[in-house]
C-alpha positions in Angstrom: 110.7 42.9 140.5 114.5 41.6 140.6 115.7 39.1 138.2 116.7 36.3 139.9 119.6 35.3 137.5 121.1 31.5 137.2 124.4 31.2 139.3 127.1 29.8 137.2 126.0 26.1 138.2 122.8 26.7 137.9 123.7 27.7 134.0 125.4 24.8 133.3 123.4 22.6 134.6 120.7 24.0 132.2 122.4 24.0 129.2 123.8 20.9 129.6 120.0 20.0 130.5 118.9 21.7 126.9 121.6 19.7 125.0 120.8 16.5 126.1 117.1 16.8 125.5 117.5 17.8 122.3 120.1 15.6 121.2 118.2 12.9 122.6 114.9 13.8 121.2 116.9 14.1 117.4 118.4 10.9 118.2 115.0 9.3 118.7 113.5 11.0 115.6 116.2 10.1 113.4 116.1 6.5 114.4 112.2 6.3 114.3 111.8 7.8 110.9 114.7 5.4 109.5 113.3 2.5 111.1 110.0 2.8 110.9 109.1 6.2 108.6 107.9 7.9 111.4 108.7 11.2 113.8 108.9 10.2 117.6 105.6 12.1 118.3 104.2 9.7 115.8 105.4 6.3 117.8 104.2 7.9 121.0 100.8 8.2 120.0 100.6 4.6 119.2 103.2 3.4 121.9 100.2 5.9 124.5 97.4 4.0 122.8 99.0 0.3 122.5 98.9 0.9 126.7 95.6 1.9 126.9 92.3 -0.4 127.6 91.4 -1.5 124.6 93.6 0.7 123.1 91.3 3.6 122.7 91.9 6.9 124.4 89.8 10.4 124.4 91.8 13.1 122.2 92.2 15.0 125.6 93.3 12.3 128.2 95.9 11.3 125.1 97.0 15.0 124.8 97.2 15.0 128.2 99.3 12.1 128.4 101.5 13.2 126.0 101.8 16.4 127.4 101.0 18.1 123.9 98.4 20.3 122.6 95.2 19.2 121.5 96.2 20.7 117.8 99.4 18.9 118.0 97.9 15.9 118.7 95.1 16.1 116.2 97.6 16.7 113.2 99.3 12.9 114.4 96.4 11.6 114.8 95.2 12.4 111.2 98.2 11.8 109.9 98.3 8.1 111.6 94.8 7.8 110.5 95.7 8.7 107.3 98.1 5.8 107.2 95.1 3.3 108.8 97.3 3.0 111.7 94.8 4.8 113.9 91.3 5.4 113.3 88.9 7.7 115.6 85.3 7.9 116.4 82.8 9.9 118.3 83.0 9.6 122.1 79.1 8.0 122.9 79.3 9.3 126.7 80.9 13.3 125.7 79.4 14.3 122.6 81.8 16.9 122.2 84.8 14.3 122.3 86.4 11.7 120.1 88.4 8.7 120.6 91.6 7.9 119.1 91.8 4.2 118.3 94.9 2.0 117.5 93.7 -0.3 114.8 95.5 -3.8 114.2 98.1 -2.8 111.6 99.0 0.0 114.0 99.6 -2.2 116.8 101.8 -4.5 114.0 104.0 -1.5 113.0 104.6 -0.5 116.6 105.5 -3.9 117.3 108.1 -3.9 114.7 109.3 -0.2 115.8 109.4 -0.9 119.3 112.8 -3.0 119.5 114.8 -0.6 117.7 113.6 2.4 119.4 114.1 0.4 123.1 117.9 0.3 122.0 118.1 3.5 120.7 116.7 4.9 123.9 119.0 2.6 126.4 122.2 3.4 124.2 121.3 6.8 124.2 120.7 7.4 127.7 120.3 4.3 130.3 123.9 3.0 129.0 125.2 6.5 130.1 123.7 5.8 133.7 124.4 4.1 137.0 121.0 2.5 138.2 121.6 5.2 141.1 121.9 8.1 138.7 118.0 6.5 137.1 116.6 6.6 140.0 117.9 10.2 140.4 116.7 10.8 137.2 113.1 9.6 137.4 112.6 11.9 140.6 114.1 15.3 139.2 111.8 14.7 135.9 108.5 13.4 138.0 109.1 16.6 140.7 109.4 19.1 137.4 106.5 17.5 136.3 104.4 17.5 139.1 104.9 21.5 140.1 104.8 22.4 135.8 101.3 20.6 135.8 100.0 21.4 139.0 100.4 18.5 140.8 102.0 19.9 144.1 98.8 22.0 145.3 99.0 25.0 143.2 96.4 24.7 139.9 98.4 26.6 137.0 96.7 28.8 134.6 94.6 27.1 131.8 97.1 27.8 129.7 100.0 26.9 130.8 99.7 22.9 130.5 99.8 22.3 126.6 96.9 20.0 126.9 94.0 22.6 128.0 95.2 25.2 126.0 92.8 26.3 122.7 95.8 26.6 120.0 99.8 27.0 120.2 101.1 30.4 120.8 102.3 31.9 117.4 105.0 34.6 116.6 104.0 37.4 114.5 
């Protein structure tokens, strides 16, 4: 099998695509957790669960949503839970499932979160845009998306959506 190497563009359009994500994602975090004392994985969670009906979600739809693994997600959860800003129970129609609940002071502390991480988001990158270059932006991520999960036809492996695998891949 040849290696089918990046042309020059091709590399700079990826590392400039691996700075801003992770600039941006720091950005986010750092704001969150002096606004609010909480990571951006954290605020997503409740943000994923404020929008939800009733605001309850099965662990794996809200993995799923997030695009996380289930073990990720379970560490939040218990976390949030920890802080009573989320609370779960068993799932009556899967017995094998649980819900992930927003409680009332959850929904409170997102509400007071939510205005300063809106900003931080449209400083950090809608500012930066013309409403052209969103809409550009919004159908290069959702086409990524869509082939990465499997949307376009082909199924992908179980593991390779974070979501239906068992545990996160470790180095040894």
């Amino acid at each position: 099998m040849t290696t089918r190497w990046l042309t020059p563009k091709e590399q700079r359009a990826w590392r400039a695509y691996i700075a801003a994500t992770h600039l941006l994602e720091d950005a986010l975090d750092r704001q969150l957790q002096q606004d609010a004392g909480m990571p951006h994985l954290y605020y997503s969670i409740l943000a994923t669960l404020s929008e939800a009906p009733e605001r309850r979600l099965r662990m794996t739809d809200l993995a799923e949503q997030l695009k996380i693994t289930r073990s990720r997600l379970t560490y939040g959860v218990t976390r949030l839970e920890k802080d009573g800003l989320v609370r779960r129970e068993s799932c009556r129609w899967d017995k094998r499932g649980s819900l992930a609940i927003l409680t009332d002071e959850g929904m409170t502390i997102l509400e007071q979160a939510a205005p300063g991480h809106v900003e931080k988001v449209r400083a950090s990158l809608f500012d930066h845009l013309t409403e052209e270059q969103v809409g550009q932006l919004e159908e290069i991520c959702s086409g990524i998306t869509r082939a990465l999960q499997g949307d376009d036809g082909e199924r992908p492996a179980t593991d390779e959506v974070p979501w239906r695998r068992r545990s996160s891949p470790s180095f040894q």
